[in-house]
N, C-alpha and C positions, 0 to 999 in steps of 0.2 A: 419425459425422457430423462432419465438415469445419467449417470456418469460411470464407467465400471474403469476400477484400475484390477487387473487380474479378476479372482472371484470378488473381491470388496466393492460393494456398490457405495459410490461418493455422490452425497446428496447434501449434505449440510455444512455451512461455515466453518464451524467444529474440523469436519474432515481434511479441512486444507490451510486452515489459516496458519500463517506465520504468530510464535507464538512471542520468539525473540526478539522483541521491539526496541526500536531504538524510537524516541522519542523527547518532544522539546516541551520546556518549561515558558511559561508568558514573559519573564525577561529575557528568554535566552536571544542573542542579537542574529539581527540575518547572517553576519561572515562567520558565524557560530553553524548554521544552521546548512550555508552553502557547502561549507567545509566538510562536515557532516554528510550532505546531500553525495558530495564529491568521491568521498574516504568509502560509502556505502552503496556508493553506485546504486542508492533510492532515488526516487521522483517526488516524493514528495514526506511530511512527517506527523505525524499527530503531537497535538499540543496537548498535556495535562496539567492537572492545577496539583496542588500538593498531596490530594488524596487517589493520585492518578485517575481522574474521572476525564474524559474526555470534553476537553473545553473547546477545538478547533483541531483547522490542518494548514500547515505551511505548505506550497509544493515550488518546485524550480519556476512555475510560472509567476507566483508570487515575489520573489526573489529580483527576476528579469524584470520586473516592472516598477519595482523598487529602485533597481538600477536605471531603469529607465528615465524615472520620474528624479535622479540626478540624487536621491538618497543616501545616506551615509550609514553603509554597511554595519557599521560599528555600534550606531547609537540607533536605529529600529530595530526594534525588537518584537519577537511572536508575536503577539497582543496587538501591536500594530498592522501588522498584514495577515495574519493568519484569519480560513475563510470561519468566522464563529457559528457554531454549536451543526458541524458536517452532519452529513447524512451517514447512519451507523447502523449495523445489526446486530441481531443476538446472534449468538454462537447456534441455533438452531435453523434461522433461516436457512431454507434452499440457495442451493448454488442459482437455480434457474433465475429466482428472483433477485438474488447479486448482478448475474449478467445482467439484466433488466434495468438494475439500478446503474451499472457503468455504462450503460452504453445510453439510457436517457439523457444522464447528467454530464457524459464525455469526461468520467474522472476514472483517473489510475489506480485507486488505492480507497477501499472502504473499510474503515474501522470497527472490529467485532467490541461489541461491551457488554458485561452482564446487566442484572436488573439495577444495578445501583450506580449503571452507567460508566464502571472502572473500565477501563480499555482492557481487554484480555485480549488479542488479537488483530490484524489485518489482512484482509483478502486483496491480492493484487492481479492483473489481468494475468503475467506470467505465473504466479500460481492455480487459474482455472486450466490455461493453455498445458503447463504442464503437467495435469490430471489428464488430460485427453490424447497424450502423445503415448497413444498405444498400436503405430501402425510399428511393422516392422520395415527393417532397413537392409540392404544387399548390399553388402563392398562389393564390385567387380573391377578383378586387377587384372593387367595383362601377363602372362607366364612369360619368361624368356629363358629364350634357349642358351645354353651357357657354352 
């Protein structure tokens, strides 16, 4: 099964991923990170090393548990809580098999990387949902009489 947005059929990572990332560094600190989270109304962030290769992913749930476990925002940082070496695609996998991967794994956010593993992208559930939202929609208002 396809994905059609008008005549363009949306089938690959490529077709929809987010290309403008915002992403964290291995020292960057959780209240770095939450802030971040907060400001970009994301879920969660990919962590890079200095040659942007994909090294992990931070998400709010990380974060929560952090505070949970009575941690000091200021001083953990990525490298400490973030999940290492995520689950990622190439920019050509199928959406099909994105779906497959979110919803095995029950993660928000799957990071695209070319072959030498740079992040170039992320697919997130609101970007497959918004590929699909091609029903149409009817305002009905009521007339008054004046």
């Amino acid at each position: 099964m396809d994905i059609f947005q008008g005549e363009i059929c949306i089938t690959k990572a490529s077709d929809i991923m987010t290309k403008n990332i915002v992403s964290a560094r291995e020292s960057t600190t959780a209240r770095q990170i939450s802030v971040r989270l907060i400001i970009g109304n994301f879920n969660g962030l990919p962590v890079v090393d200095d040659n942007i290769k994909l090294i992990g992913m931070v998400t709010a749930v990380d974060i929560l548990r952090a505070i949970r476990q009575g941690k000091n925002l200021d001083s953990v940082r990525a490298i400490d809580i973030m999940t290492k070496n995520p689950m990622a695609v190439k920019q050509n996998t199928d959406i099909k098999e994105i779906i497959d991967i979110i919803l095995q794994r029950d993660i928000i956010l799957v990071p695209v990387v070319d072959d030498k593993h740079k992040l170039i992208g992320l697919v997130g559930r609101p970007d497959i949902l918004q590929q699909n939202l091609n029903q149409k929609f009817v305002t009905i208002t009521e007339k008054r009489n004046a």
